[in-house]
C-alpha positions in Angstrom: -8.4 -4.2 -6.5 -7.7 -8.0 -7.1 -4.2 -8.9 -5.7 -1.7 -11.7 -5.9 1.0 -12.8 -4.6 4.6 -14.3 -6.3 7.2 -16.2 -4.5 10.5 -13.9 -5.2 13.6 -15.3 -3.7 11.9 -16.4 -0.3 9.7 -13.8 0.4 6.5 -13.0 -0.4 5.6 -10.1 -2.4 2.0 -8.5 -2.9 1.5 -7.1 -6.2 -2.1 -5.9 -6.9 -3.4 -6.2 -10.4 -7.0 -4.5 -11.9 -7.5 -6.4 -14.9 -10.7 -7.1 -16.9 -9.9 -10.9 -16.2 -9.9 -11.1 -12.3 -13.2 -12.1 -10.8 -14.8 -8.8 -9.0 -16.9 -8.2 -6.0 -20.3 -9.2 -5.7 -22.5 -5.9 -4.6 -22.9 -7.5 -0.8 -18.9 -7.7 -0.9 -18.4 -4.0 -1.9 -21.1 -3.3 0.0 -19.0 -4.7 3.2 -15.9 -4.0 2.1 -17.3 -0.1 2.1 -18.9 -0.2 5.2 -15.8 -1.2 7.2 -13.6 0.8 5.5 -15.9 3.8 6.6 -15.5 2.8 9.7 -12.0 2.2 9.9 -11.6 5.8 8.2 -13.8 7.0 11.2 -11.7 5.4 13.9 -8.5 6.7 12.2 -9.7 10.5 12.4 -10.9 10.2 16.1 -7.4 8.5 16.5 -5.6 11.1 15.0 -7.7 13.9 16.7 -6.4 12.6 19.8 -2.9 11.9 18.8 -2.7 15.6 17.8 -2.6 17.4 21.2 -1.3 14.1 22.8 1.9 14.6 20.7 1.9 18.5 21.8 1.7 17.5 25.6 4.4 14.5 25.3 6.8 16.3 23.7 6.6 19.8 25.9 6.3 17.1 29.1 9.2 15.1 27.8 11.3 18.8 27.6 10.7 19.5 31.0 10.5 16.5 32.7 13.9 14.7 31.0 16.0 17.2 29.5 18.7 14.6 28.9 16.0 12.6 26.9 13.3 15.2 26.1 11.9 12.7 23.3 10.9 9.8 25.6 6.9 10.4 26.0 7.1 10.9 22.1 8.6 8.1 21.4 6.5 6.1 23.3 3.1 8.1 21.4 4.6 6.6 18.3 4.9 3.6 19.5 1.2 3.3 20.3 0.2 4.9 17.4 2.0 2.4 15.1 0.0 -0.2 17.0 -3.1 1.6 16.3 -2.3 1.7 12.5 -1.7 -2.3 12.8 -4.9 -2.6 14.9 -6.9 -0.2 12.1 -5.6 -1.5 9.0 -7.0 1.3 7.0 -5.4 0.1 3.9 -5.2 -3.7 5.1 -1.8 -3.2 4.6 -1.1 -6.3 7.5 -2.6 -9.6 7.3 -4.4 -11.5 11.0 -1.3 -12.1 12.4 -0.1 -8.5 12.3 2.7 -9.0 9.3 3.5 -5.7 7.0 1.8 -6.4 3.2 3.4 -3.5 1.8 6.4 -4.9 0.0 7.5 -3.7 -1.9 10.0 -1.2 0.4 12.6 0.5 -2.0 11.8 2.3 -5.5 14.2 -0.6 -7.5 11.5 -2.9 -5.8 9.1 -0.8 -7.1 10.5 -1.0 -10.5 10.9 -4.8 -10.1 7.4 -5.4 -9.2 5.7 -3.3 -12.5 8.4 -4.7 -15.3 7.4 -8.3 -13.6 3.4 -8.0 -13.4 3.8 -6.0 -17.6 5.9 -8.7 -18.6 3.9 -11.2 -17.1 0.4 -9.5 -19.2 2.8 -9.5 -22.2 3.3 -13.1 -21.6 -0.5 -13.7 -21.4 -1.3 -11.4 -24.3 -2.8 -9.0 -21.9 -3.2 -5.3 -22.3 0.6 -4.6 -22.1 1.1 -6.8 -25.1 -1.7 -4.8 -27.2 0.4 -1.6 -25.5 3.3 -3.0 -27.0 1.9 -4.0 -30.4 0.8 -0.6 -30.7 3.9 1.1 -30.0 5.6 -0.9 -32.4 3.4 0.0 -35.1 3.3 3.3 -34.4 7.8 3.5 -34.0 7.5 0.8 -37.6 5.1 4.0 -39.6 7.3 6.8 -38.0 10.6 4.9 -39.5 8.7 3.8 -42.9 7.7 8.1 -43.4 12.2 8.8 -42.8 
């Protein structure tokens, strides 16, 4: 999926878009694009098939070794596993320096992101508009038949 980003009050937000009108993929793009992203599926699942036990053994290690802190060794498991997700980018949710893409964070920003992008299409007489049109006609025959 195409994305873009909009400046929104100092900080940038990602906001992917699949419209007819962005410029797709050439075959040898998808073609790569695939190919690492099997891979990177393929390293995340031997990653997690070690993480598995790993957690098992931190955590009952951590219990006896530090009862006053049993969750030490699994905190630090976490730690390197969140590294590993930067490091994998499954979803290429972080860009080369390592910075989280995946604004938005809260559910209002989630809401603020979709009215923006359909008002934005509605602006540019995109499908939300012809959405929209529709609706209206439809809500304008339903009052005309009362």
């Amino acid at each position: 999926m195409p994305d873009t980003q909009e400046k929104n009050s100092g900080k940038t937000t990602r906001v992917l878009i699949n419209t007819p009108r962005a410029r797709p993929d050439s075959k040898g793009k998808l073609i790569r694009k695939l190919i690492v992203f099997q891979v990177k599926l393929a390293i995340d699942g031997l990653r997690d098939l070690i993480l598995s036990p790993l957690s098992l053994i931190a955590a009952i290690f951590g219990i006896i070794t530090n009862p006053k802190n049993p969750s030490w060794m699994f905190e630090e498991l976490m730690r390197a596993g969140h590294q590993t997700d930067r490091w994998i980018n499954l979803f290429n949710a972080y860009d080369d320096k390592g910075n989280d893409l995946t604004e938005p964070k809260t559910i209002d920003d989630v809401v603020d992101s979709i009215e923006t992008a359909i008002r934005k299409d509605i602006d540019t007489n995109g499908y939300s508009a012809t959405a929209k049109a529709a609706v209206n006609e439809h809500l304008q025959r339903h009052r005309n038949q009362e």
